[in-house]
N, C-alpha and C positions, 0 to 999 in steps of 0.2 A: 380699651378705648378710654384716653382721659377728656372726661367735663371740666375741670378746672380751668378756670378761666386764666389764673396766672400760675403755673406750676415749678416756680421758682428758678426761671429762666431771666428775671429780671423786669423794669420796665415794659408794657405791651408796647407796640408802635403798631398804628397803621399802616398798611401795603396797600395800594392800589393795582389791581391788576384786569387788563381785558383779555377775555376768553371766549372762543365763538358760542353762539347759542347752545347748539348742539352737545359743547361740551359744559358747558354750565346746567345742562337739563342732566348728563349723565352726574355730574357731580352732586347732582342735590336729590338725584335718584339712589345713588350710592350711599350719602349721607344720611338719609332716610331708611335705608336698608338694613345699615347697618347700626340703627338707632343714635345718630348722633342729634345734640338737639338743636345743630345747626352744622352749615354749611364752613362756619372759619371754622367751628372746633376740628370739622375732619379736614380743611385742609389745612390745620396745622398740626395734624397727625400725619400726613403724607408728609409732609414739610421735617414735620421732624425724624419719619422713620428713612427718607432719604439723606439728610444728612447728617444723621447718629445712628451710621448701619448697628444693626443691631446681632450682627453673626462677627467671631472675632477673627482677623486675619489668616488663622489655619483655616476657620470652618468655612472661611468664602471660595480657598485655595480648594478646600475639598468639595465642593460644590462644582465649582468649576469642573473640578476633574471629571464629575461624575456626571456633566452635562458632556464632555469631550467623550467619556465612555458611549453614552447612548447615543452622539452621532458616529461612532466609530462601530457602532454595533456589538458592544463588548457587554452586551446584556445578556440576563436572561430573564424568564416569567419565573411565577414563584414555584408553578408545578414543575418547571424543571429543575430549580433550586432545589427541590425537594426531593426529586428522582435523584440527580446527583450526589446528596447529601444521604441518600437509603430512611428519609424520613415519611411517613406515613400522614395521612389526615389525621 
């Protein structure tokens, strides 16, 4: 989580934005939770972890894949990885 106020992104600017209540109670529930010492600092960590993915074009590709795997049922649990595999506890 960064605190820095300006983390060499340039100039700050103001945004104004409206949010329903509900979702501004879970944001500052969030922000709290996960010790931010405010409400902008985490959502300009959302802000920036949306659009500075941070996994690089193979790793999204194989993420994907492996989200297509588990709705395709091409899983397995790990005891069975394990049976398969002749490996033991």
């Amino acid at each position: 989580m960064s605190t820095d106020a300006n983390d060499g992104d340039g100039d700050m600017v103001k945004l104004n934005v409206k949010v329903p209540k509900r979702l501004l109670e879970e944001i500052d529930e969030l922000a709290d939770e996960l010790e931010y010492t405010n409400r902008s600092e985490f959502i300009r960590e959302v802000l920036r972890d949306t659009t500075e993915p941070i996994l690089t074009p193979g790793a999204q590709e194989g993420v994907s894949e492996g989200y297509a795997d588990v709705a395709a049922g091409r899983t397995m649990s790990t005891d069975e990885a394990r049976e398969r595999l002749g490996i033991d506890d």
